[in-house]
N, C-alpha and C positions, 0 to 999 in steps of 0.2 A: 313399853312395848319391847320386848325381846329384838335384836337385832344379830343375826349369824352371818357371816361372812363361810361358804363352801370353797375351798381351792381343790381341785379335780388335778390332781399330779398324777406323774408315773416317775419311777427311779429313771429311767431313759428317755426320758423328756430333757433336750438341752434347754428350748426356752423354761421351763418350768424352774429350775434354776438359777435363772436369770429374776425370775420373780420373785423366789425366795427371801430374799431383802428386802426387797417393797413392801409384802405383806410385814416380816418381821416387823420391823418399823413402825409399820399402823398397828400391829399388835400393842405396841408398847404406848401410844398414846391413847386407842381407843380403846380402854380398857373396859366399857363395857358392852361390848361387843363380840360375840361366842365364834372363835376362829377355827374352825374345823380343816385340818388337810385329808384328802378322800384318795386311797390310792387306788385308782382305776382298775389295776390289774388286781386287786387282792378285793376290790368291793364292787363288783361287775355290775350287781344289781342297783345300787345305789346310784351308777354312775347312768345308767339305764332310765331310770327313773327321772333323772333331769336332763336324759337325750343329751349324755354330753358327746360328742362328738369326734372334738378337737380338744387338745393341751396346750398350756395348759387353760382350763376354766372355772371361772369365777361366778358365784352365783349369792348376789346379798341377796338375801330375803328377810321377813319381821313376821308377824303372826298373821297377818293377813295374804302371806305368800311371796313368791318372788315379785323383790322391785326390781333389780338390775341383771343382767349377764353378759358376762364380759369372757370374751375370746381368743387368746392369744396374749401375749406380754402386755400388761397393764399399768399404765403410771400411778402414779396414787394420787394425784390432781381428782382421777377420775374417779378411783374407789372411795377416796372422801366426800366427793359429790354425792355419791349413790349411798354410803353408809348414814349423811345428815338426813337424805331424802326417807330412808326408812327407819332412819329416827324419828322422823316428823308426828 
């Protein structure tokens, strides 16, 4: 099962930067896992579509749809939690 990890940034997002490492990091071990960065301001529609709201956010999903969404600065305790659950 296909597993994507969505991050919903903007270049003026301070926390968003702040998460930028967290994710790096899961990039590198969860290698098979599709990590997309979505920039808000340049893909309005897209960000539209998963009602994202607030920055930065996170949305795992698998082929059967979103499992997790996560809102604001995220540890990766947490997005590891959520990337095994939509491994499952």
């Amino acid at each position: 099962m296909a597993v994507r990890l969505k991050d919903f940034y903007a270049d003026w997002c301070g926390p968003c930067k702040t998460q930028d490492p967290i994710l790096e990091d899961l990039e590198e071990e969860w290698t098979d896992v599709e990590f997309e960065k979505i920039n808000v301001d340049e893909e309005q529609d897209v960000a539209n579509e998963y009602q994202v709201r607030s920055l930065p956010t996170l949305v795992v999903e698998n082929d059967d749809g979103i499992v997790e969404r996560f809102v604001g600065v995220t540890q990766a305790d947490d997005i590891e939690d959520a990337l095994t659950q939509a491994s499952a």
